[in-house]
C-alpha positions as CSV (number, residue, x, y, z in Angstrom):
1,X,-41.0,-20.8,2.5
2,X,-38.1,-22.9,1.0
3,X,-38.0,-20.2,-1.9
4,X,-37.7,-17.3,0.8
5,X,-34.9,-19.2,2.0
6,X,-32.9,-19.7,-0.9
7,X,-33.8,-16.4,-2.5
8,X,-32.3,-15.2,0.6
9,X,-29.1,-17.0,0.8
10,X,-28.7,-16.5,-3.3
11,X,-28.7,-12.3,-2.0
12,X,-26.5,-12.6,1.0
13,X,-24.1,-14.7,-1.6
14,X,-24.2,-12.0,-3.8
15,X,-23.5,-9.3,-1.3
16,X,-20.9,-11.1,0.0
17,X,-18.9,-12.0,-3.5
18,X,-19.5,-8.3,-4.5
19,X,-18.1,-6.9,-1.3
20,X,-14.5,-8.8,-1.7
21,X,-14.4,-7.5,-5.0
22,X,-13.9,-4.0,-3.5
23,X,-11.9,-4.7,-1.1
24,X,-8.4,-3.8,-1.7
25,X,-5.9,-6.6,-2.8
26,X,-3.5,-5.5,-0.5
27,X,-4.4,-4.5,2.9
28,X,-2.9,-1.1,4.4
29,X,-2.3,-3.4,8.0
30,X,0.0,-5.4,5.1
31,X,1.5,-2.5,3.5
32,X,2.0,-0.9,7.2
33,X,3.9,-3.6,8.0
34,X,5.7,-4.1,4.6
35,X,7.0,-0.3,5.6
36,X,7.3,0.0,9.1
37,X,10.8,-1.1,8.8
38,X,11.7,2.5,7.1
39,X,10.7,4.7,9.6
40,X,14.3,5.6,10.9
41,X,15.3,6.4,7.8
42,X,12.7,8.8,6.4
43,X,12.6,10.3,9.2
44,X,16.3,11.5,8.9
45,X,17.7,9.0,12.1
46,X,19.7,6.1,9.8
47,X,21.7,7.3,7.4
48,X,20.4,4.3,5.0
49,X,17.4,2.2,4.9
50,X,17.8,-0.9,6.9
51,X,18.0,-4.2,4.9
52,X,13.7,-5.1,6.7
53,X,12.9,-1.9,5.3
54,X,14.4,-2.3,1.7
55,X,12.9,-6.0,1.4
56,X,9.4,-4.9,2.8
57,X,8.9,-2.4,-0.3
58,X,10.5,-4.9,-2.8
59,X,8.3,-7.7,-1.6
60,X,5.2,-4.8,-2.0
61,X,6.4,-4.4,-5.5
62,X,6.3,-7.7,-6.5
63,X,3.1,-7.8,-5.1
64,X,1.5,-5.3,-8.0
65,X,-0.2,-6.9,-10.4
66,X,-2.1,-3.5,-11.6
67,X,-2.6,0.2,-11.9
68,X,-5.3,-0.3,-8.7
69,X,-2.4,-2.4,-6.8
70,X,-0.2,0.8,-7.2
71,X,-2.9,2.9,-6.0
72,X,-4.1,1.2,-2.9
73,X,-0.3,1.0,-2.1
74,X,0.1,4.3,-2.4
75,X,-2.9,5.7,-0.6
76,X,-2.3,3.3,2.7
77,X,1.5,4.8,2.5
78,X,0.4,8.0,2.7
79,X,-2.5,7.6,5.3
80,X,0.6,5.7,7.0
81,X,2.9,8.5,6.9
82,X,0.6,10.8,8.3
83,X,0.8,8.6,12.1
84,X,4.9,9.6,12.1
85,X,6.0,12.7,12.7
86,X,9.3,14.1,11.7
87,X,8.9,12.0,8.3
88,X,10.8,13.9,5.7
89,X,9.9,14.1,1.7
90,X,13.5,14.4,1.2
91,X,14.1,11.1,2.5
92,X,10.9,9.3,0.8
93,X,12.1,10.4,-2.4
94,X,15.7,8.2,-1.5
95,X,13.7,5.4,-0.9
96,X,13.1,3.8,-4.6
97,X,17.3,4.6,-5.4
98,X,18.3,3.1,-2.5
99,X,16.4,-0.2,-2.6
100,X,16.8,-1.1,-6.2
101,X,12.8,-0.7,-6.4
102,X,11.4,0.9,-9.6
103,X,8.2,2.5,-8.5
104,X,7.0,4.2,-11.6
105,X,6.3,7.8,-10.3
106,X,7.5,10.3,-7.8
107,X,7.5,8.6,-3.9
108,X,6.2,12.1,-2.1
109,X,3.6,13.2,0.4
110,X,2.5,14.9,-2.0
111,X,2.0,12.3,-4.6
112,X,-1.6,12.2,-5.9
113,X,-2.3,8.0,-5.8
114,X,-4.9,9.0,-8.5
115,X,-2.8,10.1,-11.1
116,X,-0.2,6.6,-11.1
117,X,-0.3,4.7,-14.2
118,X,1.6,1.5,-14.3
């Protein structure tokens, strides 16, 4: 009976060690947040991106520490963008220039998160 029981704890430790490592560094709630800030802007109603908004996606660029940070950034952007109508490609592509922040690849809609290399 006691080696049931540790067999058993040994499997759930497993299971649960092996599940963090696929969760994604960065959360999309974090990434959400990080971003919510820029709304007005790529959405065409501020004529700049507020200082929140610039310092969100510099503080998410700092946080990439590989190729699969990039990517799970990306992908919870564009799932994000998605919830927001009215948001504009024209003004997602601004975003990088006008907060100093050097992404790496084209910030779109249509960006495929697959293809980013660091």
């Amino acid at each position: 009976m006691k080696n049931l029981l540790y067999s058993v704890a040994l499997c759930l430790s497993v299971l649960f060690v092996l599940a963090h490592i696929n969760e994604a560094v960065i959360p999309c709630g974090t990434v959400d947040m990080k971003a919510a800030a820029c709304i007005s802007f790529t959405t065409g109603k501020d004529a700049k991106p507020s200082a929140p908004c610039c310092s969100g996606l510099q503080q998410l660029a700092r946080s990439v520490k590989s190729v699969d940070d990039k990517k799970d950034i990306c992908r919870c952007l564009k799932a994000g963008v998605t919830n927001f109508a009215g948001v504009q490609d024209k003004f997602l592509s601004q975003l990088p220039t006008a907060c100093t922040i050097k992404v790496g690849f084209p910030v779109s809609m249509n960006t495929n998160c697959e293809t980013i290399r660091m």
